[in-house]
N, C-alpha and C positions, 0 to 999 in steps of 0.2 A: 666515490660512488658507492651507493649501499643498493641491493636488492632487497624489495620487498613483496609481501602478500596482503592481499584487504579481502576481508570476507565481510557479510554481513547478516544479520538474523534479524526478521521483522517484518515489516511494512515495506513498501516502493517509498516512505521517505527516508527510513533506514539507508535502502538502496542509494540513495540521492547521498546522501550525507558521506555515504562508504565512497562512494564515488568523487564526493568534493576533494576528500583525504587524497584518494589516488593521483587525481588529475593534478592536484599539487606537488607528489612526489615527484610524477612524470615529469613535468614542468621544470623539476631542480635539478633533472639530471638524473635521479636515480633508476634502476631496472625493476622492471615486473618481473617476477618469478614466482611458478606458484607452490614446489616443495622448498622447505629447509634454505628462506631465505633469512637475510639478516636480521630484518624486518617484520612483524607481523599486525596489521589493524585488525581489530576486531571490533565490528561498530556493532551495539548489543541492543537489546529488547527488554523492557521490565514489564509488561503488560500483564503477564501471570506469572506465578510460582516458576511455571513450569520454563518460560522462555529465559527466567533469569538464571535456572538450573541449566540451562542448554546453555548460553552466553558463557557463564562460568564455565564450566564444561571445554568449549571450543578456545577459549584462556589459559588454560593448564595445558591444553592438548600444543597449543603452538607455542607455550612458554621451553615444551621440550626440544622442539626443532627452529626456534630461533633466538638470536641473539637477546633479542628486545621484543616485546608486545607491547602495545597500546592498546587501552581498551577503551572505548569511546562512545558515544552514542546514548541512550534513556538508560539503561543500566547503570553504567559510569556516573550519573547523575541522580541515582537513587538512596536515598536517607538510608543509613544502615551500613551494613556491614557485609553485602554481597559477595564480592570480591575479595576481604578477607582472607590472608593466610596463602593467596598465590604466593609463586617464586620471587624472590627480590628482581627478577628481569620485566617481572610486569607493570606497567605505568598505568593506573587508574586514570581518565584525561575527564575530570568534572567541569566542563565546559561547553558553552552553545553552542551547538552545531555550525554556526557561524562563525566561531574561534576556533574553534579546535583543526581545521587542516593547517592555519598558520602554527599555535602550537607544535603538534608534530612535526612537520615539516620543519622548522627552529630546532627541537630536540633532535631530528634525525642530522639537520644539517645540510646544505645547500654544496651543491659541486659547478664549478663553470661552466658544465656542458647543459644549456637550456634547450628543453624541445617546445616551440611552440604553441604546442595542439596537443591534443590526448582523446584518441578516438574511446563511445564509450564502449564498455564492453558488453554489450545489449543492444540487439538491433533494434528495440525501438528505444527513445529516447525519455528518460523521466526527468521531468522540468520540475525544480521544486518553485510554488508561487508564494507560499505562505510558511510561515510555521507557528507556532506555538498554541497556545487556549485563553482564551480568559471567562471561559465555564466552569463550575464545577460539579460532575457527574460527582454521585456518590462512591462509585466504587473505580473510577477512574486516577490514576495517578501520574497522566500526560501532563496538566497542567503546573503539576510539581518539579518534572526532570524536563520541560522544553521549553517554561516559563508563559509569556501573559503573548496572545495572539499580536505578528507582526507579518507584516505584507512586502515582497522586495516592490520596487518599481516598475513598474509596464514597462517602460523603455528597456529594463535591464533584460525582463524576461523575453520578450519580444526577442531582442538580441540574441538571447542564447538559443531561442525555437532557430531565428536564420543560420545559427552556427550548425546546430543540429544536424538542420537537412543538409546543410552544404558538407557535411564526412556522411552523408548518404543514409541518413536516416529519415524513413518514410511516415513514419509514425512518431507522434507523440504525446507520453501524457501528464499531462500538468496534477501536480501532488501540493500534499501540503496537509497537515495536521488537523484543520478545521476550514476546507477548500474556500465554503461559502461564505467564510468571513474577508475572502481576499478586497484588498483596498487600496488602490493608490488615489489619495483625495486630494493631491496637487495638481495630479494630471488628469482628474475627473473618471477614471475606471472603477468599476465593480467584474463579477466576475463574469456577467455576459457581455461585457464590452469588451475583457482580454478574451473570450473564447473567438467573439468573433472575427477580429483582430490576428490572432493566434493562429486561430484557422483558414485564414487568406492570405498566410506568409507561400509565397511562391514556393513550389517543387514539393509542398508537404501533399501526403497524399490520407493523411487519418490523424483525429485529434481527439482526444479519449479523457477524460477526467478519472481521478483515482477512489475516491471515495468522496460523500458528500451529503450533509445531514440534509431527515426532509424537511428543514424550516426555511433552508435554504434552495430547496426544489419549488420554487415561485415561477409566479406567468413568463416574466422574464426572461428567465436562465432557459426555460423549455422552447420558448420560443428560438430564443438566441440557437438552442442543436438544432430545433429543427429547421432555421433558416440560412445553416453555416453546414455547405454540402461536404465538408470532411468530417464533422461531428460523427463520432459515432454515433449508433443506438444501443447503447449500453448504459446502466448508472451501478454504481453499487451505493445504496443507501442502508446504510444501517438503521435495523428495528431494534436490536436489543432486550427488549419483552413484546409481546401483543396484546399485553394486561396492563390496564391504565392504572390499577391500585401500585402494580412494579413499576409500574415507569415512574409515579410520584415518587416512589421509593429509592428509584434509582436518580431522581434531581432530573432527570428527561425534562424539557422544554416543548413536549407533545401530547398530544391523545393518540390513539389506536386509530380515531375516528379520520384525524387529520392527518392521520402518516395513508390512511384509504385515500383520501382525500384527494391530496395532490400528488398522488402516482395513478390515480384512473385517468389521466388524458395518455400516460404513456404505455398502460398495459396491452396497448393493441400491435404496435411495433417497435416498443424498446424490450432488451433483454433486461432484467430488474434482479438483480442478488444484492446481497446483505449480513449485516453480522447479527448473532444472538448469544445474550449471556444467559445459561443454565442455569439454573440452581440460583439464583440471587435469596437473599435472604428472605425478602417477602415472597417469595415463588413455591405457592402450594399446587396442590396439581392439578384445579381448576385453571388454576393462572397459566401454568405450562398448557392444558389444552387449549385454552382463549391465546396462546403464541400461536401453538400447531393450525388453528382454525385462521388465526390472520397472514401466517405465512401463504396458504393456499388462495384467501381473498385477494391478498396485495400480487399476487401472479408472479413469486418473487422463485426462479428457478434455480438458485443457486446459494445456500446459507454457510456461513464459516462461523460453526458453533463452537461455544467458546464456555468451559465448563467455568463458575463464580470461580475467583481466586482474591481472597482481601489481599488488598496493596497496602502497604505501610505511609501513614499522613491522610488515607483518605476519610471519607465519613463514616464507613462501614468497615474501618482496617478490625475492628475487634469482632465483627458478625460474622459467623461461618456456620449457621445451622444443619443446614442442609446436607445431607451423610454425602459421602463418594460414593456408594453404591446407585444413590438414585441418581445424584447429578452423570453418571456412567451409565445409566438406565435411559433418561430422558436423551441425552447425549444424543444416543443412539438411535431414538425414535425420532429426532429431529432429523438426524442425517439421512433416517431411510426415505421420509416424506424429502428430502431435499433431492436425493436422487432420483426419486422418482419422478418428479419435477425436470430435474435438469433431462432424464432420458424421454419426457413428454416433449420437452423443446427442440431438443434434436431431431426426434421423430420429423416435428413439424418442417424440418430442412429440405426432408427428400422429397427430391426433385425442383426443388427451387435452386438458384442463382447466386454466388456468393463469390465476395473478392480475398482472401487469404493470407495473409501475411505473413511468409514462415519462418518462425524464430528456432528452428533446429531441425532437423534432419527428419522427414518425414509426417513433422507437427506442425500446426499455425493456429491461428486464431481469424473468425471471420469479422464480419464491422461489428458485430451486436457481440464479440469476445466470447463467442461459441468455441470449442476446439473444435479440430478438424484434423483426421489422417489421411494428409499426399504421398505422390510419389516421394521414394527416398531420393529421386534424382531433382526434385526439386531446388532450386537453391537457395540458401539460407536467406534471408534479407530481401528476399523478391514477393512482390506481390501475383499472386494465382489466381486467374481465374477457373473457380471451381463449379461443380453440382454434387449435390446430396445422393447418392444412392441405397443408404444404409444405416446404420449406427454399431459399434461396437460397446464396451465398458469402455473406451478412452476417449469416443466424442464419432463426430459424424465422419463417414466414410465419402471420398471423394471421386468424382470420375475428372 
């Protein structure tokens, strides 16, 4: 038997993926530990400069305190020479997400004591449905390290939402690298016929989707939450610019006009966040105001601003004009409008009605993925019924 650790940096399909590793180790027998085990995963992030600097980073750092590291995940899978120059104890693992836990799991070595089951370690549950792309954003380098967009089976996923809830997980939410391309065209689904489906699996109490382009935000899909009573009301849709000259720039499949479009049926009771890239090479500082102006139109309360970083392979790997000072300038002027959005939302909570989810001691999340501060005696994994009396800087106050 070996002990091991899995961490992971990135996305909720990161997570997923960190977790497919784990549940395989568990499975053969080996122990969870989380200092100075034999073992260490590191399932990593290439999205910017900076996550690949962190991924490396977290690599070195457990090549000191264990035996062995794997490194795994978009990183692992990136042209170059990232990883370069670690310890001889570190395993680069250049593999689909889909291979890679039987790899390790092979290299680490199987023992006769099998455990079943592998609760996860997150009390809500992330189901991955899809993975990969077969878009190509200009400054995007997913479709390079995760390969061309593939869908698992409905029956499969279905299967694992009922495994889910039955180790007592009340929530869950289905991920996947380009959500609304999900497909199974044997068994006749797209992605409002697994929601709704998904969402009428007995004992589940909340069904959440992770992210999800607006081309893919159709009559359909909105229909399918609003008629499937676990759905939440939440989306996170990524804008990326609000300047249609950046979005041709950046290979976008949208206009400014159409990303308005089809999120004004949801602005009146879904919570609406989104990502933005800064600084992009065509991004003057009209273009940046024409974002600032469509973030407040689209009612979008929550942005995870994300400064230009050229990827290696992609179409813009050699464009970087744009100084660090402005893209740190603008940065910052995106995030003040974001909070001040996100603390407009909350406000609107007090004294209304809400059901709670609490994934740690004193925090949760309500249906629309608002946070929330409960009692500390609250317990982990239960659902609250709450009310708004306040707001703090860490989200809405609870009676």
């Amino acid at each position: 038997m070996s002990t091991f650790s899995v961490r992971f940096l990135g996305c909720k399909v990161s997570h997923v993926d960190a977790h497919a590793v784990r549940e395989r180790l568990l499975a053969d027998g080996h122990q969870e530990q989380d200092d100075a085990a034999d073992v260490a995963v590191v399932n990593t992030c290439c999205v910017t400069h900076e996550a690949v600097a962190k991924s490396r980073k977290e690599a070195a750092r457990a090549s000191r305190t264990h035996r062995r590291v794997y490194v795994t995940g978009c990183g692992a899978n990136l042209a170059g020479d990232a990883f370069a120059g670690l310890p001889d104890n570190v395993v680069v693992v250049a593999r689909r997400s889909e291979e890679t836990p039987e790899f390790v799991a092979g290299d680490v070595g199987a023992i006769g004591c099998v455990q079943a089951d592998a609760r996860l370690d997150r009390v809500r549950a992330f189901v991955k449905v899809q993975d990969g792309c077969s878009f190509g954003c200009g400054f995007c380098v997913i479709p390079l390290v995760r390969g061309a967009s593939r869908s698992r089976p409905a029956e499969a996923v279905l299967g694992e939402i009922r495994r889910r809830v039955a180790q007592g997980h009340r929530e869950v939410v289905l991920t996947g690298i380009n959500l609304g391309c999900y497909r199974d065209r044997t068994a006749g689904y797209r992605l409002p016929r697994l929601v709704r489906e998904a969402g009428a699996t007995p004992g589940l109490e909340r069904l959440r989707l992770s992210s999800i382009e607006i081309n893919h935000v159709d009559y359909e899909l909105v229909r399918a939450l609003r008629e499937t009573p676990t759905a939440s009301r939440h989306l996170h849709v990524p804008l990326q610019s609000g300047d249609d000259e950046v979005l041709r720039a950046m290979g976008r499949r949208y206009s400014v006009r159409t990303y308005l479009r089809r999120l004004e049926p949801l602005q009146e009771d879904f919570n609406l966040t989104s990502d933005v890239i800064v600084g992009f090479p065509a991004e003057d500082e009209p273009a940046f105001e024409n974002t600032l102006r469509v973030v407040a139109d689209a009612g979008l309360t929550k942005v995870h601003v994300f400064p230009y970083s050229p990827r290696p392979g992609t179409g813009t790997a050699g464009e970087n004009p744009i100084s660090p000072q402005v893209k740190k300038e603008r940065s910052a002027r995106l995030r003040a409008a974001s909070h001040d959005a996100c603390v407009a939302h909350w406000r609107s909570k007090i004294g209304r009605d809400d059901l709670v989810l609490v994934d740690r001691p004193g925090r949760g999340y309500g249906d629309d993925y608002s946070p929330w501060l409960v009692p500390e005696s609250a317990p982990v994994g239960g659902l609250l019924g709450v009310r708004g009396v306040g707001i703090s800087e860490e989200g809405i106050l609870a009676a």
